[in-house]
Every structure is written in structure tokens, then in C-alpha cells.
Backbone as a ProteinNet text record, in pm:
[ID]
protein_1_A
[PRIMARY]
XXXXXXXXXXXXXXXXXXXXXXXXXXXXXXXXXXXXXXXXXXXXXXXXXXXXXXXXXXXXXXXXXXXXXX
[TERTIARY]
83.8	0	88.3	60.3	153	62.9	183.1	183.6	170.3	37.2	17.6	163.6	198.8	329.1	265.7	286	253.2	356.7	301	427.2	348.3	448.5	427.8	384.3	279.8	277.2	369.9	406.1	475.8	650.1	654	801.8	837.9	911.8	958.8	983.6	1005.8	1020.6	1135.6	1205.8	1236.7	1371.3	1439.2	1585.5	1596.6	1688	1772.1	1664.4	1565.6	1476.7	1363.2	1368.5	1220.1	1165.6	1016.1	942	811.9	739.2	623.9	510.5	399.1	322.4	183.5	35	-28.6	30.6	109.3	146	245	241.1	309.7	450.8	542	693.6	666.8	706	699.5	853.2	871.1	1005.6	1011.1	1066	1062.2	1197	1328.5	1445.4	1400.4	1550.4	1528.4	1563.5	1500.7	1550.7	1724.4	1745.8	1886	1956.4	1905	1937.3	2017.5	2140.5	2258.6	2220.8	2282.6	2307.8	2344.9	2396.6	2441.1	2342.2	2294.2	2130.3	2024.1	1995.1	1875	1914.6	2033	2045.1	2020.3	2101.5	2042.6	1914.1	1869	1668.6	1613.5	1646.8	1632.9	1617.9	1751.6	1785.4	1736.9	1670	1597.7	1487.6	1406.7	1295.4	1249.8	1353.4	1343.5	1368.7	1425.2	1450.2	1338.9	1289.1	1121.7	1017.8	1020.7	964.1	963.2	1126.7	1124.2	1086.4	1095.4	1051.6	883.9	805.3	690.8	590.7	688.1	653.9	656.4	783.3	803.8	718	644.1	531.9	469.1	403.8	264.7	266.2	390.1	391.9	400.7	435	431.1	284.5	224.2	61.5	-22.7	21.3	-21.6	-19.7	79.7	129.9	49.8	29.5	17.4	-129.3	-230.8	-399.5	-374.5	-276.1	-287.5	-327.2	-213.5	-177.2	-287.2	-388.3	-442.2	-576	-621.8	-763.2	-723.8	-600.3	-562.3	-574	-539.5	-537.3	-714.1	-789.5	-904.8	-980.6
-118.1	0	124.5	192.8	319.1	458.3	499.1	588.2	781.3	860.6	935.5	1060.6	1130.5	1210	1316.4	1390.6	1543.7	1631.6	1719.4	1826.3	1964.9	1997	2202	2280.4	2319.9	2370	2505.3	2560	2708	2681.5	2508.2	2471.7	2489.6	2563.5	2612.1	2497.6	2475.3	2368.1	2479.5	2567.7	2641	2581.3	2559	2539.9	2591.5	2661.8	2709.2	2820.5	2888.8	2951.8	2902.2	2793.8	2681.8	2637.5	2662.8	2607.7	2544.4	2445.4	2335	2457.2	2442.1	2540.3	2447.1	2433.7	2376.4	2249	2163.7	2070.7	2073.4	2236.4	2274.9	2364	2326.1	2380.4	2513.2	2637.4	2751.5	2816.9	2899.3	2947.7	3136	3110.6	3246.5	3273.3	3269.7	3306.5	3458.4	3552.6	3670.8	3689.7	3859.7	3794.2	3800.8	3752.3	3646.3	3759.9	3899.5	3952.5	4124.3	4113	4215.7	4342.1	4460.2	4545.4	4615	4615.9	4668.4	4621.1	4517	4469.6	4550.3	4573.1	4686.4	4792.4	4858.4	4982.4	4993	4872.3	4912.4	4904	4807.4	4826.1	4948.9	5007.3	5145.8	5262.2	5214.8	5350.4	5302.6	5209.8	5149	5177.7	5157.3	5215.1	5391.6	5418.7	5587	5642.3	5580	5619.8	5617.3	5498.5	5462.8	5550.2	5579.1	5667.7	5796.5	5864	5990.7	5985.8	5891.6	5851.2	5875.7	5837.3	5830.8	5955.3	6030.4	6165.2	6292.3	6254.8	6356.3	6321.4	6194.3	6171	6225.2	6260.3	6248.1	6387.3	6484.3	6605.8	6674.3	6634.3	6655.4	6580.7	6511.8	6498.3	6643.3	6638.7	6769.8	6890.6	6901.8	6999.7	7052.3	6947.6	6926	6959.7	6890.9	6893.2	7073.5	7084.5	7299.2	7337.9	7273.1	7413.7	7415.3	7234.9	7205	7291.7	7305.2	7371.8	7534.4	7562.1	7748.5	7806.7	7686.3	7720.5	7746.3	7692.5	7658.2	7776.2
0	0	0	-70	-56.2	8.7	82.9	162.9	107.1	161	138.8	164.2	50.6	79.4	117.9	246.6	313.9	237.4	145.4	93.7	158.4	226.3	251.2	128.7	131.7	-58.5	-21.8	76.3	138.5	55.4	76.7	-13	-132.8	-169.3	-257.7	-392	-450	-565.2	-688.8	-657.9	-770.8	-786.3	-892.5	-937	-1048.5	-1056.5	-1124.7	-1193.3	-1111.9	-1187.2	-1269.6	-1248.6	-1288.5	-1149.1	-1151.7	-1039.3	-1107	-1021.3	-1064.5	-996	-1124	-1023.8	-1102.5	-1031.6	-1066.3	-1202.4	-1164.7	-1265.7	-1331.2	-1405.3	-1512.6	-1418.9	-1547.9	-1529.8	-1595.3	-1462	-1513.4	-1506.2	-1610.3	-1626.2	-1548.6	-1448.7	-1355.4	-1375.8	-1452.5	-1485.6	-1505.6	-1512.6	-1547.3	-1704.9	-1775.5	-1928.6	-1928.3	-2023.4	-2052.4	-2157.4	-2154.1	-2240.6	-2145.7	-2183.2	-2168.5	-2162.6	-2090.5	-2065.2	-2258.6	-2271.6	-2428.7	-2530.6	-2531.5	-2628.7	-2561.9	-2449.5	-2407.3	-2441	-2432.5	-2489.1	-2651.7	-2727.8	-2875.1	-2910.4	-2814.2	-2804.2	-2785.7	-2674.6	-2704.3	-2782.4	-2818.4	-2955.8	-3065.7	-3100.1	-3218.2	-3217.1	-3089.6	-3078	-3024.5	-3022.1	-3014	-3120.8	-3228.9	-3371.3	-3462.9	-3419	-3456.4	-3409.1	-3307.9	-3269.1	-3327.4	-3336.3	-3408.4	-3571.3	-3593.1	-3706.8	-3807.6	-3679.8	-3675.3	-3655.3	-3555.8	-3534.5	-3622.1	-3701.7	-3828.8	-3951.4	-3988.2	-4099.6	-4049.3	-3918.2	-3830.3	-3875.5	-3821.4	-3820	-3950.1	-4051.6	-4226.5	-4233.9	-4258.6	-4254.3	-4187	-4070.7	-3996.2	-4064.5	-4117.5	-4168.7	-4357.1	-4396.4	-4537.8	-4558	-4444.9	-4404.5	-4357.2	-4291.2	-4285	-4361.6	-4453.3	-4596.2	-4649	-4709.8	-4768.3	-4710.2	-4625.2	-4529.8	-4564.6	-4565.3	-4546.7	-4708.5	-4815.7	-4946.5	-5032.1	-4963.7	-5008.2	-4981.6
[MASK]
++++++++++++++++++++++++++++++++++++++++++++++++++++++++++++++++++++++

């Protein structure tokens, strides 16, 4: 007959940044990604950004002229 196992659910189960949570293996690691790759993330997406802002602002600009000429 086998014997009922008492586990603390308060016990931790995590290694190496993997822990069992309802069944499933969940991955609680931090991201794996560098100091110098977030910064070019950054400046990629702030470029994009300025990017986006200067069409927005020439659209803006173009619907002026177009409303002031008429």
C-alpha cells in the first residue's frame, strides 16, 4: 500500500529559476538579455519613434496648408 506524501505547498520547488506550479513547469528566470542589447533596443525604438513623429507632423502639416489654401 503506498503511503500518502505530506508536501508544505509554502516549499519552494524552484531550481535554477524553474518552479512546478499547478502541474506545469513555469520558467521564472530573469531575461537572458545584456546590458548593451537593451540599450540598442532602445535607440531602435526611439529612432522609430522619431521617425513616426516627423510623418505624423508633415501629414499635420500638409492637411494645414491644404484647409488654409481653399
Amino acid at each position: 500500500m503506498m503511503k500518502k506524501i505530506n508536501r508544505d505547498p509554502k516549499i519552494s520547488d524552484m531550481v535554477d529559476g524553474l518552479y512546478v506550479k499547478n502541474g506545469r513547469l513555469i520558467n521564472g528566470r530573469p531575461n537572458g538579455m545584456m546590458g548593451i542589447e537593451q540599450a540598442a533596443n532602445m535607440k531602435r525604438i526611439i529612432d522609430e519613434d522619431r521617425k513616426i513623429k516627423m510623418i505624423a507632423d508633415g501629414i499635420e502639416r500638409a492637411e494645414m496648408r491644404k484647409d488654409f489654401f481653399r
